[in-house]
C-alpha positions as CSV (number, residue, x, y, z in Angstrom):
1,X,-79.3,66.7,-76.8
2,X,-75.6,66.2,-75.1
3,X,-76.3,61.9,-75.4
4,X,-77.2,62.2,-79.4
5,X,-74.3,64.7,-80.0
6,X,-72.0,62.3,-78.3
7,X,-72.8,60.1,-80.8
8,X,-71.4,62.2,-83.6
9,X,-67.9,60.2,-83.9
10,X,-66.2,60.2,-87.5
11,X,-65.9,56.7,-86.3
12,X,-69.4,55.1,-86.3
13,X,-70.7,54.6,-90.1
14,X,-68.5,51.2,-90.2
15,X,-70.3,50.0,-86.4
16,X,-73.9,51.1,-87.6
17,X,-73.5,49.0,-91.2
18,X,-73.1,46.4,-89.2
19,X,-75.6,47.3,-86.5
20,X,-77.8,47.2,-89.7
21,X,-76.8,44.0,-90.7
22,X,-78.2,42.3,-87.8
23,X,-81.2,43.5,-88.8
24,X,-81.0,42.7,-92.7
25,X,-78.9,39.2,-92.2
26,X,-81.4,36.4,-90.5
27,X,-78.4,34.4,-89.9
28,X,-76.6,36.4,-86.8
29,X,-79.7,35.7,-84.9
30,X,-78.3,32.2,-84.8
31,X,-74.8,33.0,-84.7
32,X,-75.2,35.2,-81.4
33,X,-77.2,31.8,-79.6
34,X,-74.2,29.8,-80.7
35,X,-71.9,32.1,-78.6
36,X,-74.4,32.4,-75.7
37,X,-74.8,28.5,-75.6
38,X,-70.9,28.3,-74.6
39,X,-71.3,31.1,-72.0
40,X,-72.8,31.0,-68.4
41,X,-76.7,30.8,-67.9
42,X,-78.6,33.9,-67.4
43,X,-80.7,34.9,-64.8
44,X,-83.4,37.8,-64.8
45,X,-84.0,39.6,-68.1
46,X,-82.4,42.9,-67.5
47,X,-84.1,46.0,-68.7
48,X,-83.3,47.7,-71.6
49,X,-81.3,50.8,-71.3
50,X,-81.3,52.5,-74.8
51,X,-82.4,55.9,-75.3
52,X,-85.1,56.8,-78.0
53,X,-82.6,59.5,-80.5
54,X,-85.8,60.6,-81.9
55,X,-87.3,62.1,-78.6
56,X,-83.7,63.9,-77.6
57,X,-84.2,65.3,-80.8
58,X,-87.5,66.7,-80.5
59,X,-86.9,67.8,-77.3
60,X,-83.4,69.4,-78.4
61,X,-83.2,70.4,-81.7
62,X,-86.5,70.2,-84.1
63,X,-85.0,71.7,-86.5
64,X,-82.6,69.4,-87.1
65,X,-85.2,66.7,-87.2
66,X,-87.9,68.5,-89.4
67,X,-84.7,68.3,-92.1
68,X,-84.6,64.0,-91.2
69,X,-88.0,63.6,-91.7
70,X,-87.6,65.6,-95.2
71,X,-85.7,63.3,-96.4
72,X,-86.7,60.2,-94.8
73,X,-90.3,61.3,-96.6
74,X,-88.3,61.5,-100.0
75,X,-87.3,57.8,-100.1
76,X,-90.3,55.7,-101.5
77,X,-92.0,53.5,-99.9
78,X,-90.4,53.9,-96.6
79,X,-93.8,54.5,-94.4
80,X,-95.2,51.1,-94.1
81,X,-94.3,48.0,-93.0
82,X,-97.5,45.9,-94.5
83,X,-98.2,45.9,-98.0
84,X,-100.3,44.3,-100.0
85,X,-99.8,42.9,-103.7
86,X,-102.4,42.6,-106.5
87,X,-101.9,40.7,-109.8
88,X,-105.1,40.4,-112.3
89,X,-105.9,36.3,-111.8
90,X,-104.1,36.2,-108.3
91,X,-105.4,36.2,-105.3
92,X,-104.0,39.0,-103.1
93,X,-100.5,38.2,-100.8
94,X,-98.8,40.3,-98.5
95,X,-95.0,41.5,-98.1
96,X,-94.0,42.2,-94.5
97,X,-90.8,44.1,-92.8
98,X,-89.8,42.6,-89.9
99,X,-86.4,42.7,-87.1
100,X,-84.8,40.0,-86.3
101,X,-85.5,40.6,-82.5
102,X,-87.3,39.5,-79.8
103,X,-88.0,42.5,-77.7
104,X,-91.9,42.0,-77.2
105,X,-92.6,45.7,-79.1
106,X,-91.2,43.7,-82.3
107,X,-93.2,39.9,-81.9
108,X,-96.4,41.9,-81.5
109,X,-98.3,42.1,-84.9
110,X,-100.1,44.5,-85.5
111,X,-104.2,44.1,-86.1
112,X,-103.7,44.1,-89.9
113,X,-100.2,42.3,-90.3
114,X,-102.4,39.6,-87.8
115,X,-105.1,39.3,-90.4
116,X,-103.2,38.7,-93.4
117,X,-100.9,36.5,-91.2
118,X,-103.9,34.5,-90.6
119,X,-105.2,34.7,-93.9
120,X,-102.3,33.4,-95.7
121,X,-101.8,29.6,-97.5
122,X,-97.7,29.6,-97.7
123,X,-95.8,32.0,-95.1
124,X,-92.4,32.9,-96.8
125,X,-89.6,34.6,-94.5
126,X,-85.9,35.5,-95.6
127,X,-84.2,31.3,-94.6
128,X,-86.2,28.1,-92.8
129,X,-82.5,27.2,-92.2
130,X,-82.6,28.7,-88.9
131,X,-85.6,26.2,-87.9
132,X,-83.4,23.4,-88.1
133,X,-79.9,24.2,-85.5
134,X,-78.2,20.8,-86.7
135,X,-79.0,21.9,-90.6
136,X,-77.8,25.5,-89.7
137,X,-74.7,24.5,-88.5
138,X,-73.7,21.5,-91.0
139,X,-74.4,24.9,-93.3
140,X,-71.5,26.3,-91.6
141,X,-69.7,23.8,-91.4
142,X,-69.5,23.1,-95.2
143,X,-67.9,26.1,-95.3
144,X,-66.1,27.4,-92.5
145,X,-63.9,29.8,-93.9
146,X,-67.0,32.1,-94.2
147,X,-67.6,32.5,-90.5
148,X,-63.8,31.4,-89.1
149,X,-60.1,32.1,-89.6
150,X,-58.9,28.9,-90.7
151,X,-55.4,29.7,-92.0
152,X,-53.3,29.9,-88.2
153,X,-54.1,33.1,-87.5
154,X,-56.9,34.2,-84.9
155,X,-59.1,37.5,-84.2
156,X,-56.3,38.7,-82.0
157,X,-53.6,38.3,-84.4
158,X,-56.0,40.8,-86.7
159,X,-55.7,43.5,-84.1
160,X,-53.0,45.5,-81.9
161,X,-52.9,44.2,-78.3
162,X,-55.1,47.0,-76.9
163,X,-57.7,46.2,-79.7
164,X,-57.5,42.5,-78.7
165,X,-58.1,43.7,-75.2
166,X,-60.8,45.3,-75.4
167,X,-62.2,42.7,-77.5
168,X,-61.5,40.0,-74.5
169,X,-62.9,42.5,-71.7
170,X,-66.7,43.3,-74.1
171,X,-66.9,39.3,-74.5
172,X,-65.9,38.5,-70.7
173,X,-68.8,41.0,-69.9
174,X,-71.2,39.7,-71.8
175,X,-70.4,36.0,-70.6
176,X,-68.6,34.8,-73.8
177,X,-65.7,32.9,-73.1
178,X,-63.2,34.3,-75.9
179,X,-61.2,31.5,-76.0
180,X,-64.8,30.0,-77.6
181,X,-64.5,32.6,-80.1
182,X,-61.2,33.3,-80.5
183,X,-61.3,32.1,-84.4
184,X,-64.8,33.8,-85.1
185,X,-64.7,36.4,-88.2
186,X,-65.0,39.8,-86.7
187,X,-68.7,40.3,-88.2
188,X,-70.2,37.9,-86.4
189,X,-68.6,39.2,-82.9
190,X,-69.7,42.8,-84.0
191,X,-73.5,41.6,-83.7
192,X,-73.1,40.0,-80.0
193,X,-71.0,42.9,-78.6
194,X,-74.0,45.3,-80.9
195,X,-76.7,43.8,-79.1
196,X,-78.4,45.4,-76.1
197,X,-77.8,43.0,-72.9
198,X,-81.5,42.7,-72.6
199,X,-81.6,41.4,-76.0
200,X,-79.2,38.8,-75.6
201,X,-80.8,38.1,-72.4
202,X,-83.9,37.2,-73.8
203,X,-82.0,35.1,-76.7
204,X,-80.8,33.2,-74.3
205,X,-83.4,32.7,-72.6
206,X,-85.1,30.8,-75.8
207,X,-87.3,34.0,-77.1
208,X,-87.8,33.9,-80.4
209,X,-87.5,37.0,-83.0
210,X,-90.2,38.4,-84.6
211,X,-89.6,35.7,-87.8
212,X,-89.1,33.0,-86.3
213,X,-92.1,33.1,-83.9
214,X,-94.1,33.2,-87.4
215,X,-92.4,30.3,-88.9
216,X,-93.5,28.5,-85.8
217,X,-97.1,30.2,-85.8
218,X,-97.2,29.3,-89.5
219,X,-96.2,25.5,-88.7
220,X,-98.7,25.3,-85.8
221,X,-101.7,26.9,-88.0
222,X,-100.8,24.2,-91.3
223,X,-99.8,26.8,-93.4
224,X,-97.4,25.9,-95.8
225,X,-93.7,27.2,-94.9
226,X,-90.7,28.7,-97.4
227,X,-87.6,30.6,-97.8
228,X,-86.3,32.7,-100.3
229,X,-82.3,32.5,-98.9
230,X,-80.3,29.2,-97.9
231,X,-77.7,29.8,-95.0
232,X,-74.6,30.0,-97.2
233,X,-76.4,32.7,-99.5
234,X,-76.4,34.7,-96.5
235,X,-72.9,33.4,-95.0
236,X,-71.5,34.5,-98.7
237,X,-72.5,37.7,-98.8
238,X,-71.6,38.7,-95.7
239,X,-67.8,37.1,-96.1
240,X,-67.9,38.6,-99.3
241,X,-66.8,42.4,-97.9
242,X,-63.6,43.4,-97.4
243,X,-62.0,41.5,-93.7
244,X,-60.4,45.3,-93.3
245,X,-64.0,46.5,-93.1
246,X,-65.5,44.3,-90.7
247,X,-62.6,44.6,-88.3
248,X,-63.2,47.8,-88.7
249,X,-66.6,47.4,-87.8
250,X,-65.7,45.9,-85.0
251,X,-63.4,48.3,-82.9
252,X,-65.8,51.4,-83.9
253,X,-69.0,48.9,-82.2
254,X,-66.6,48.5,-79.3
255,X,-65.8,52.1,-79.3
256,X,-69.8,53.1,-79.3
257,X,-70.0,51.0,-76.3
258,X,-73.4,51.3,-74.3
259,X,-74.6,53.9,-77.3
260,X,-75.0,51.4,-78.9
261,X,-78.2,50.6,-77.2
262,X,-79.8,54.1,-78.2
263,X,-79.2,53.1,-81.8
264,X,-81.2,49.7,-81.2
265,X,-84.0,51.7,-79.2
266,X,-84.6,54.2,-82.0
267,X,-84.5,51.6,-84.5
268,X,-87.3,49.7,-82.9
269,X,-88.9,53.0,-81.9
270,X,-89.4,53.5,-85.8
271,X,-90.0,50.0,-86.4
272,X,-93.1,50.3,-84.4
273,X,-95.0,53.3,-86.3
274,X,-93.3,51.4,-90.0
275,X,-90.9,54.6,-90.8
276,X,-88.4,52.7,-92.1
277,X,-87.5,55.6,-94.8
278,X,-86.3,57.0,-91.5
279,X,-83.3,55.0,-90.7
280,X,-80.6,55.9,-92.6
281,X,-81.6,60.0,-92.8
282,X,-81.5,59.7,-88.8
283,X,-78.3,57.8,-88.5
284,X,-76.2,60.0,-91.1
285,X,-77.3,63.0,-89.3
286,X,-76.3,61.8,-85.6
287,X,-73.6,59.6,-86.7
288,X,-71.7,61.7,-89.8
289,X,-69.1,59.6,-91.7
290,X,-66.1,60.3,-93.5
291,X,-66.3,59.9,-97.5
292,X,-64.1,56.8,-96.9
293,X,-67.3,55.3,-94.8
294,X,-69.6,56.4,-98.3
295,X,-67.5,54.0,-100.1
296,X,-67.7,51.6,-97.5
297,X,-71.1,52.2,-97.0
298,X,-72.2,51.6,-100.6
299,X,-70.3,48.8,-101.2
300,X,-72.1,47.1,-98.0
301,X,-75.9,48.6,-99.3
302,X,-74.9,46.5,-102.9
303,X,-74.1,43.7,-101.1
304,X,-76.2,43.3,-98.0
305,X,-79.1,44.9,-99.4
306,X,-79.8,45.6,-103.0
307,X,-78.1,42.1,-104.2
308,X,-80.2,40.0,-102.0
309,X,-83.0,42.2,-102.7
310,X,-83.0,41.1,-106.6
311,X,-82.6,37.6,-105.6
312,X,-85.4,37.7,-103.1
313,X,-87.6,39.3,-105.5
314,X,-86.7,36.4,-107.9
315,X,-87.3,34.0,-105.7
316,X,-90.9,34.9,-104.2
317,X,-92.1,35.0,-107.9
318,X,-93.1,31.7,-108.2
319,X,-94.5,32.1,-104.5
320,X,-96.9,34.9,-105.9
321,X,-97.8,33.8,-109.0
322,X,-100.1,30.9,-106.6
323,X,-101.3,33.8,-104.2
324,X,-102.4,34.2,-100.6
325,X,-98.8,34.7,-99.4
326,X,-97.5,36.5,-96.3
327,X,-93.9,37.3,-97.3
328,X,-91.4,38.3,-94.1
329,X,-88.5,40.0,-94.7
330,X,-86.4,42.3,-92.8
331,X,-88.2,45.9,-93.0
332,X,-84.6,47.4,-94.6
333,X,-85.3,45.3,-97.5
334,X,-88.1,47.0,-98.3
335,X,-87.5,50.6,-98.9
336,X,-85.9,52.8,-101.6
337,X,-85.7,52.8,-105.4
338,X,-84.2,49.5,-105.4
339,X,-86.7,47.9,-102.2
340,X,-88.2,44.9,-102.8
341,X,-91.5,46.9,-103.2
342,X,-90.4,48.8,-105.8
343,X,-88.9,45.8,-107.3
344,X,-92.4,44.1,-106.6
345,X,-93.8,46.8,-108.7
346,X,-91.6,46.5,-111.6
347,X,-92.9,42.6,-111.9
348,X,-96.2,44.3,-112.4
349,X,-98.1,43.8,-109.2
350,X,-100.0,46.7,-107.7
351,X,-98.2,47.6,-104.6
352,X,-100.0,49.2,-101.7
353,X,-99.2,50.4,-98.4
354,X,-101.7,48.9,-95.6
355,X,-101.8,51.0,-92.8
């Protein structure tokens, strides 16, 4: 298991919160093809080099797994991805976890997902901002402080010069100009240099992720099309932690380098058999944090997550209350005591895991 106990640097927690994020925030999707616009044209789609953390653990220590899968199997409602919600005098809908990725293990539906896709009147994912590129980006440019240092100072002058240049080397090898980014807030960097190459690859060239490609399958079919998040709901929550944090993010992403890769596999690895109670039991166990990286770590869950769970919730109400709905959200939204499926449950709908 020498890769996976590699991993085990005091250092990560800050990198995989925002590994997370681009996984729970719809928005960096767009943000990373803005980046990859200004850099060169990519060629062949390179293969994907991350490491499945599950298997080196199997293989390596069980034990060590058999006590992840414990408590992964403690957090409700973590061992689905398809769910289906029942209200006396409505007809059924469906709530859906999706990543915001395009590898082709992800934009695969499953046979059931497929049918209640297909089945649905209204299709509801997390913003239809990111349909529109010229709406997306009058959204940021409304407010621009939210993604860009607008008072003189730049990334660089955040960092010490070796920071900076290892910042400048990670962009230049992803073919990022970083004088095109040189004003970017450091959260939205951390999810470019995060992303496999194969990823951004495929991003570049035009692949959709897994929402998006149902928007667009919802569109073509005549199925009616909504969101429960505008951009600067998402913009404003992100912005809203600490800048201290997300630099911090930033150097500890550059610091996991290639590893990073490993943590994408597995996550799309569990993504495929729904055992998304799994994620955060894994990742504390491979990639311990400091008590600091708690703190940090709860104040990004409230934020990222359980906030924008509430208002999601809220939002899809009305959506329900009319029935046949196929609601896609990212699958971290969806676990845990405070998951929108618990959440769902409290609204007094019958919750049910379709497997």
């Amino acid at each position: 298991m020498k890769r996976v106990i590699a991993l085990a640097d005091r250092s990560a927690m800050p990198a995989l919160k925002l590994l997370a994020a681009a996984n729970v925030l719809f928005l960096i999707s767009f943000a990373v093809m803005l980046a990859l616009a200004t850099g060169e044209a990519r060629g062949e789609i390179p293969a994907c080099k991350g490491i499945d953390m599950l298997a080196a653990l199997e293989r390596d220590d069980p034990a060590l797994l058999a006590r992840i899968r414990a408590e992964a199997a403690a957090t409700p409602n973590g061992d689905s991805l398809l769910w289906k919600l029942e209200k006396a005098g409505q007809e059924p809908s469906f709530l859906f976890g999706t990543m915001h990725m395009t590898d082709p293990r992800v934009t695969s539906l499953t046979p059931a997902a497929e049918r209640a896709f297909d089945a649905s009147r209204t299709v509801v994912i997390e913003t239809t901002d990111v349909l529109d590129p010229a709406k997306m980006l009058a959204g940021m440019m409304k407010r621009p402080e939210l993604t860009m240092f607008i008072d003189g100072t730049t990334l660089a002058s955040h960092m010490s010069p070796e920071d900076a240049e290892a910042v400048e080397k990670a962009l230049d090898e992803r073919g990022i100009p970083p004088a095109t980014v040189a004003k970017m807030k450091p959260w939205m960097l951390s999810a470019m240099l995060a992303l496999p190459a194969c990823e951004l690859a495929r991003k570049a060239a035009g692949a959709p992720v897994l929402d998006v490609k149902l928007a667009e399958d919802a569109k073509a079919a005549g199925k009616r099309l909504e969101g429960l998040e505008t951009i600067t709901d998402q913009l404003e929550a992100m912005a809203s932690l600490p800048i201290e944090f997300h630099m911090q993010g930033l150097i500890d992403t550059l610091k996991l380098g290639d590893k990073t890769d490993d943590v994408i596999e597995t996550m799309i690895v569990l993504y495929q058999s729904g055992q998304t109670g799994m994620y955060w039991p894994l990742f504390r166990a491979v990639l311990p944090g400091s008590d600091e990286d708690e703190a940090g770590y709860a104040a990004f869950e409230e934020t990222m997550v359980t906030a924008r769970n509430r208002n999601m919730a809220e939002k899809a109400a009305p959506i329900l209350d009319e029935g046949d709905a196929f609601i896609a959200v990212g699958a971290l939204h969806l676990p845990g005591p405070n998951g929108l499926v618990e959440l769902l449950r409290k609204e007094g709908y019958t919750v049910s895991a379709v497997n």
